[in-house]
C-alpha positions in Angstrom: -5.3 37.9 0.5 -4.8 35.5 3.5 -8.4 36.5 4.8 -9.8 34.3 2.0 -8.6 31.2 4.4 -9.9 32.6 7.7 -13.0 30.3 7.2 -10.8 27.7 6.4 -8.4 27.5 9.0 -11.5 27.9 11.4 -12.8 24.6 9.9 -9.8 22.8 10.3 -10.0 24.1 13.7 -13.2 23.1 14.4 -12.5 20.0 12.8 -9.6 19.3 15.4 -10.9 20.1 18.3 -14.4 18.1 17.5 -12.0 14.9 16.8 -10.4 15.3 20.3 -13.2 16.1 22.1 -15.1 12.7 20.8 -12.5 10.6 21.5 -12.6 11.9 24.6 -15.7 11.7 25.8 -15.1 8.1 24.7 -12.2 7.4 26.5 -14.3 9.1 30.1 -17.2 7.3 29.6 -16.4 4.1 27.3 -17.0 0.7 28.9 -13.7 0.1 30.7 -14.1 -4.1 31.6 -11.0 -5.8 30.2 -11.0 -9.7 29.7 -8.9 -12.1 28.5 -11.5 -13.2 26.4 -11.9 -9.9 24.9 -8.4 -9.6 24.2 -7.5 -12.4 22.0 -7.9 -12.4 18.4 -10.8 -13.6 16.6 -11.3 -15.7 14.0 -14.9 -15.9 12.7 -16.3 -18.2 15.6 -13.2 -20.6 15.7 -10.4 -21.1 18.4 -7.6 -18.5 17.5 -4.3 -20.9 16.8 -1.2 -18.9 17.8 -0.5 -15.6 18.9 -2.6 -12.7 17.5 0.7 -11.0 16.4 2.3 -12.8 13.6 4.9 -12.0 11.6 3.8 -11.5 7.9 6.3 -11.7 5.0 7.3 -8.5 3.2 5.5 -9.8 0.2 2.2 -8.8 1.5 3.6 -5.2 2.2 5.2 -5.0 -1.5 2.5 -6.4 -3.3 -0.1 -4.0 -1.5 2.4 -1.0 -2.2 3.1 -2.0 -5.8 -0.6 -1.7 -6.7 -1.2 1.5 -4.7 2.0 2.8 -6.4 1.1 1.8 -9.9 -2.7 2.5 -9.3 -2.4 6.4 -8.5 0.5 6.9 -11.1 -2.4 5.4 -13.8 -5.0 7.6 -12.4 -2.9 10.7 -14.3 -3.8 9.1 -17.7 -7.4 10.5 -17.6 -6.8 14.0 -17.3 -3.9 13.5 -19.6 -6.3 12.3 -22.0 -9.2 14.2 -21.5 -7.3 17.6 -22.3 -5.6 16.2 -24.7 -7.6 17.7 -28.1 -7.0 21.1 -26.0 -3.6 20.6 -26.2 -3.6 19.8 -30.1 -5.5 22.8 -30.6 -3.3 24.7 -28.7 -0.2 23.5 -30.7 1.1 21.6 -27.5 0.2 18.2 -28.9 3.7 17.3 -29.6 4.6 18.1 -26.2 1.9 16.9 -24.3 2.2 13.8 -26.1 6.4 14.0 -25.8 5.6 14.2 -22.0 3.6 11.3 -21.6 5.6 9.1 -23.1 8.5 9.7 -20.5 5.8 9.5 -18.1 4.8 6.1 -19.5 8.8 5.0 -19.5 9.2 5.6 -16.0 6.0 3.7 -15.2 7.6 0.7 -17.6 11.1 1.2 -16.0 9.9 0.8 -12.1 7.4 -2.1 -13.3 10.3 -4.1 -15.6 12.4 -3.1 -11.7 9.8 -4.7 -9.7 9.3 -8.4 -12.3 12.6 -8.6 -12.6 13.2 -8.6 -8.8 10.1 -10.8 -8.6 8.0 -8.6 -6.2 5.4 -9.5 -8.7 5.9 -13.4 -7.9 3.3 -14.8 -5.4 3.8 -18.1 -4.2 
């Protein structure tokens, strides 16, 4: 039984070591010639104005999680819906359909959480 993932464990291997051994051939023979220049930020051509390292508001960081949160937990409404007539046929309609719905209310619940808390507000 565990023979079936020989050939995968030796990709993953393979895979591993070819990831370390490229980033270190970089590292030996990558251009080593440090500037100041070359260390501050850029800014499409213009003077950089302040540090390169700002602080960003949490908003940013909620908002992008928000939509990645909400974005995959959609993404289980197509196979949902494309076995769905299977489902019917197979007298699981009811369920299937039972399911989803409490799916659907916790998706509501955490987006009626996140408006009412105004992590949807941008300003």
């Amino acid at each position: 039984m565990l023979s079936n993932y020989i050939p995968l464990a030796i990709l993953i291997i393979l895979a591993v070591l070819m990831a370390f051994f490229v980033v270190l051939l970089g590292h030996l023979f990558g251009p080593k010639r440090p500037s100041e220049r070359k260390g501050n930020t850029y800014e499409s051509g213009m003077k950089p104005i302040g540090p390169g390292t700002r602080r960003l508001p949490v908003r940013f960081y909620l908002t992008a999680v928000l939509f990645i949160l909400f974005d995959i937990e959609i993404v289980f409404f197509l196979p949902w819906a494309v076995v769905l007539r299977e489902f019917v046929n197979l007298n699981m309609g009811a369920f299937a359909l039972i399911e989803m719905g409490i799916f659907i209310l916790i998706l509501l619940v955490g987006y009626v959480y996140a408006w009412k808390k105004g992590a949807l507000e941008w300003e």
